[in-house]
C-alpha positions as CSV (number, residue, x, y, z in Angstrom):
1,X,10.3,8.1,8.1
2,X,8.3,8.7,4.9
3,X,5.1,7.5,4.4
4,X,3.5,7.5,0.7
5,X,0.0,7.3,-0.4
6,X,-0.8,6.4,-4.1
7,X,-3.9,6.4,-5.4
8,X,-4.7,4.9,-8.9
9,X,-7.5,6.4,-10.6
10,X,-8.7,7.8,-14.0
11,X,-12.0,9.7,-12.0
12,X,-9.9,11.0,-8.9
13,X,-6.9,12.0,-11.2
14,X,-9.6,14.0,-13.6
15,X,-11.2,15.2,-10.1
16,X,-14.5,13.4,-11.7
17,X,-14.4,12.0,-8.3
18,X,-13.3,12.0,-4.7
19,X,-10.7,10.3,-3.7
20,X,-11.8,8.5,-0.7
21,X,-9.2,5.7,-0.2
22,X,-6.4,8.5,0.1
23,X,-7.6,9.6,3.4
24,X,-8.8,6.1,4.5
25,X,-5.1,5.0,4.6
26,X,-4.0,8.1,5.7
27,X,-6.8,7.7,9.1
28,X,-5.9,4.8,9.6
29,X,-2.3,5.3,9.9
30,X,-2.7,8.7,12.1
31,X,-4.4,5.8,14.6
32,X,-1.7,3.2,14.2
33,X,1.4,5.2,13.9
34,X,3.1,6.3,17.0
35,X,6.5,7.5,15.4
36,X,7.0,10.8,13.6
37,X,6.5,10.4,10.0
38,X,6.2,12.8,7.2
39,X,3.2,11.8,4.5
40,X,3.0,12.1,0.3
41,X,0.0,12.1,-1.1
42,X,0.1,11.0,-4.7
43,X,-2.9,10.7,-7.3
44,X,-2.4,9.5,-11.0
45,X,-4.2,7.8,-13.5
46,X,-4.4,4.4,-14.3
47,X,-1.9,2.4,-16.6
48,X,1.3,0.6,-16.0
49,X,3.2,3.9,-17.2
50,X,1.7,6.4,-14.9
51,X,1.7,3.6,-11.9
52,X,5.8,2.5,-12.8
53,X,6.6,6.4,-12.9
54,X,5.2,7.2,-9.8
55,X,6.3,4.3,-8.0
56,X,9.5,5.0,-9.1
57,X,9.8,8.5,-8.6
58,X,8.4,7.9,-4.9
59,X,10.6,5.2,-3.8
60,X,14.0,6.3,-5.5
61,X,13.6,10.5,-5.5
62,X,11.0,10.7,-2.7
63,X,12.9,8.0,-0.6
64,X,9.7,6.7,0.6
65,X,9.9,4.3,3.4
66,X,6.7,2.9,2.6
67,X,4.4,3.0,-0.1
68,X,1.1,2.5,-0.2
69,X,-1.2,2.1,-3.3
70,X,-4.9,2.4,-3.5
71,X,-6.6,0.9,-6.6
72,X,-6.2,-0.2,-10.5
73,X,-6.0,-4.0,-8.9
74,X,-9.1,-5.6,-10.3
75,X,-9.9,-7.6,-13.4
76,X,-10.7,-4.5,-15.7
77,X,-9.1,-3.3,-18.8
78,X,-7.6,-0.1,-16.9
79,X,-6.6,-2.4,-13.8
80,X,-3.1,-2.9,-14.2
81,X,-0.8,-1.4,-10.9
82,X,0.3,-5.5,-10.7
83,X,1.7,-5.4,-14.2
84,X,3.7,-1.9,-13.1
85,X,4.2,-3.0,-9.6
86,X,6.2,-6.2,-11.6
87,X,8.2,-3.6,-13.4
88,X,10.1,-1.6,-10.3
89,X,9.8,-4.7,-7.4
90,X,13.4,-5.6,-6.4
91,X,11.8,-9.1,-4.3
92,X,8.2,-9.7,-4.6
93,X,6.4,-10.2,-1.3
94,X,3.3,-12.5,-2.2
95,X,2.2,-12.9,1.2
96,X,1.3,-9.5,1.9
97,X,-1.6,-10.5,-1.0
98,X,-2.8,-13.7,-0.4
99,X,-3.3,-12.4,3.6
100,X,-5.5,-9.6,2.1
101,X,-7.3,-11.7,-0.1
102,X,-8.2,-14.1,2.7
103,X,-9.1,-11.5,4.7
104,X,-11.4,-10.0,2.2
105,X,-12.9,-13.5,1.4
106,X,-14.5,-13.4,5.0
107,X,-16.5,-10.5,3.6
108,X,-17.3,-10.5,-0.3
109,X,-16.9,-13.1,-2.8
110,X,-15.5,-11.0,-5.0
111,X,-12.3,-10.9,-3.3
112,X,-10.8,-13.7,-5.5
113,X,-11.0,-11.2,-8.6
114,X,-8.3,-9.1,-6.4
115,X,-4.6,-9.1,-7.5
116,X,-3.1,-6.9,-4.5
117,X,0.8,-7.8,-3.8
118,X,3.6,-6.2,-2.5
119,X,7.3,-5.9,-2.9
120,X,10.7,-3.6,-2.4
121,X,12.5,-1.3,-3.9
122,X,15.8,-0.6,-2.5
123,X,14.7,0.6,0.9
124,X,11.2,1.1,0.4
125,X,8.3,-1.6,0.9
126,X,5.5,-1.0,-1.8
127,X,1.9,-2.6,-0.6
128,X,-0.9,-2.5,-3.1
129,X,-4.4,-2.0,-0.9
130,X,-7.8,-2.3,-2.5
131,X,-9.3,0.4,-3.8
132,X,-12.5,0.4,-2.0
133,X,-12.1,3.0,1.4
134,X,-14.7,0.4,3.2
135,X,-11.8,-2.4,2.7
136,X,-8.6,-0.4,3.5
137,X,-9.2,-0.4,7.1
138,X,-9.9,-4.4,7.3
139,X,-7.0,-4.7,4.9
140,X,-3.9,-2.8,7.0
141,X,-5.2,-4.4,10.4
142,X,-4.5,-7.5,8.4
143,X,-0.9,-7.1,6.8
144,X,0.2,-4.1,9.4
145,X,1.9,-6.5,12.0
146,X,4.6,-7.7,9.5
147,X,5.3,-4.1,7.9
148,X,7.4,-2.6,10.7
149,X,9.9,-5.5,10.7
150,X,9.9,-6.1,7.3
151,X,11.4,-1.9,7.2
152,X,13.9,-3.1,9.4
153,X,15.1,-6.1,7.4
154,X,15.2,-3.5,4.2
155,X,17.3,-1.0,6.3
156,X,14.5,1.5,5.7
157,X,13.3,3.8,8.7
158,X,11.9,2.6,12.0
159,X,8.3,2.4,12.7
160,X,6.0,2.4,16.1
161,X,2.8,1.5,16.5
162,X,0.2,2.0,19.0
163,X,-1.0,-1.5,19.6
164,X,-4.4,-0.8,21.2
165,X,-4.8,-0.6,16.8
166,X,-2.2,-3.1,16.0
167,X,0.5,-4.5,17.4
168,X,3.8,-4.8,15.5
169,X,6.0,-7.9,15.1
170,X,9.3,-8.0,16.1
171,X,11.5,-10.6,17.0
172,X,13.2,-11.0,20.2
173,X,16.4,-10.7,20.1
């Protein structure tokens, strides 16, 4: 099982500024994850090209099980991991985004300006997150339940989780 961390940003690619949201993910998961899994930890800039290459190169030479992208999903001009993320999606999953954007509501306003989806590529599930590190935690315990099966309807690799943090779905057979 490989796990992949993207992280989307002009500053943290320039190392103008820490990344933050990186590790977030990568806490949260080291709580959530029971089963063995290796981690890649990516940081570009923004721009469809830079997003579309590394998503590529993660899910078709990396064989990433799971990707997970940090940032470049707002309204601004240098926003645009959706526009990439339409580029190298297979099947688009939209309800991986409209769950984190009505989770989010429940907190900020602002939520509505987010344009977070999610998708595959071959055998790897791509999840955009927000790019703030205070929302990455509220926004796996929202979408986490439905990523372990979703890896097993793709054929990619298995996935346990401890579910004192969240409890995956699966169903019965």
């Amino acid at each position: 099982m490989k796990i992949a961390i993207l992280t989307v940003s002009d500053r943290a690619s320039e190392g103008t500024y820490e990344d933050l949201s990186g590790p977030a993910i990568a806490a949260w998961l080291s709580r959530a994850v029971t089963s063995p899994y290796t981690l890649i930890h990516r940081i570009i800039p923004d721009g469809v090209a830079s997003v579309r290459s590394a998503l590529i190169a993660l899910a078709d030479e990396e064989r990433a099980d799971l990707i997970l992208t940090t940032g470049g999903t707002g309204p601004s001009p240098r926003d645009q991991t959706p526009e990439a993320m339409q580029t190298v999606m297979e099947k688009e999953l939209p309800g991986f985004g409209e769950l984190l954007r009505r989770k989010s509501l429940e907190q900020v306003p602002t939520a509505i300006l987010s344009r977070q989806t999610a998708g595959t590529r071959g055998k790897s599930l791509i999840i955009n997150l927000p790019g703030r590190p205070q929302s990455i935690h509220m926004s796996l315990d929202a979408v986490f339940a439905a990523v372990p099966y979703c890896l097993d309807l793709i054929g990619a690799g298995r996935i346990e989780t401890d579910p004192a943090v969240i409890e995956a779905f699966r169903p019965k057979s």
